[in-house]
N, C-alpha and C positions, 0 to 999 in steps of 0.2 A: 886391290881389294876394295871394295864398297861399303862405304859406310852409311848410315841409314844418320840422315837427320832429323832433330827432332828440333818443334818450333816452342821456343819456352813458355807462351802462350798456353798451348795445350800442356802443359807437365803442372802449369799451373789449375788451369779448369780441370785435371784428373787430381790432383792432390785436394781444391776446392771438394770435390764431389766425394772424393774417402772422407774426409773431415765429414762433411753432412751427414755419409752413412757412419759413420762413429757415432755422431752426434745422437742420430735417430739410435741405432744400435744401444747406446746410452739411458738415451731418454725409456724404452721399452721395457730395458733390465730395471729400471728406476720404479717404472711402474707395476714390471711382476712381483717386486720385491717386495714393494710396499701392498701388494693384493696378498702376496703370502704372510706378509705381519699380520695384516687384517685377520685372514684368517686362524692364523695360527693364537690370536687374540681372543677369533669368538671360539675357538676350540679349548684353548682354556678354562674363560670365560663360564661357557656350559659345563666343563668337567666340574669347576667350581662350586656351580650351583647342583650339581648331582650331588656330591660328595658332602656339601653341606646339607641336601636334603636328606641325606643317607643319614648324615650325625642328627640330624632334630629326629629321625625316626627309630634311631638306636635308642637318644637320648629320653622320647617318651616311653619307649616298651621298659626301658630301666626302671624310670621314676613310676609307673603302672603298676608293676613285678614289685616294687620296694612297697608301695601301697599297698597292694595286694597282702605281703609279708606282715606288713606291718599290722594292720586291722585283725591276722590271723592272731600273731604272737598274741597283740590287747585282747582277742577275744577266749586267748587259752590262759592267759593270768586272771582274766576277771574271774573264768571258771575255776581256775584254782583256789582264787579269795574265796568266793564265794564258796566252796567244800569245804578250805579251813575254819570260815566262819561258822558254818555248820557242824563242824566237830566240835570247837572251842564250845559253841551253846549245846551239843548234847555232854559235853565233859562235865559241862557246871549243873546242868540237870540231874547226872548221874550222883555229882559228889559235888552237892551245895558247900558244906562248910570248907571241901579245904580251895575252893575258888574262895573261898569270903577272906580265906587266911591267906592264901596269893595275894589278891588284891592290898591287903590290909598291909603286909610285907613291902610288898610292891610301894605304898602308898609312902610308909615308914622310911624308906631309901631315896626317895624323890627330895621330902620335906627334910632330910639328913643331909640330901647334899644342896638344897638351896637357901636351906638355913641360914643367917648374920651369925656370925663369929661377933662377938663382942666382948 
């Protein structure tokens, strides 16, 4: 039977030549890999800033909405002062003396309780 010889010369330059191609094979995955961080970085990145544009845009229509609310509420107590006030002075019109004797009551209970004790 025939054997086939082989010269270790060349077992060496085929194993040299897998090595290289590992190497490059290597170096290639090294650099898809780090193209896909990149990317998967700016894909982040921009979600980031969506999401944070999202919240400053919620966060203004909120504080708009609560202004809005707000100026209404003040503008329907003022209206409210402003009718009670109007009844209190057509009350005291209607019946001068016994506002004079409220007041006078009123006046009497104030000076009662910040009176000295002595």
């Amino acid at each position: 039977m025939a054997q086939a010889r082989t010269n270790g010369k060349t077992d060496v330059t085929d194993v040299t030549a897998q090595i290289d191609t590992i190497k490059d094979d290597i170096a290639a995955l090294t650099a898809l890999m780090s193209e896909m961080a990149k990317d998967k970085k700016d894909e982040a990145k921009s979600r980031a800033a969506h999401t944070a544009s999202a919240l400053k845009s919620s966060a203004s229509e909120t504080a708009e909405a609560a202004q809005t609310k707000a100026f209404e509420t003040g503008e329907k107590l003022r209206s409210e002062a402003e009718m009670a006030y109007l009844k209190a002075e057509e009350s005291v019109r209607q019946q001068p003396a016994m506002a004079v004797g409220i007041a006078a009551g009123l006046g009497f209970l104030v000076g009662m309780m910040t009176a000295r004790r002595t």
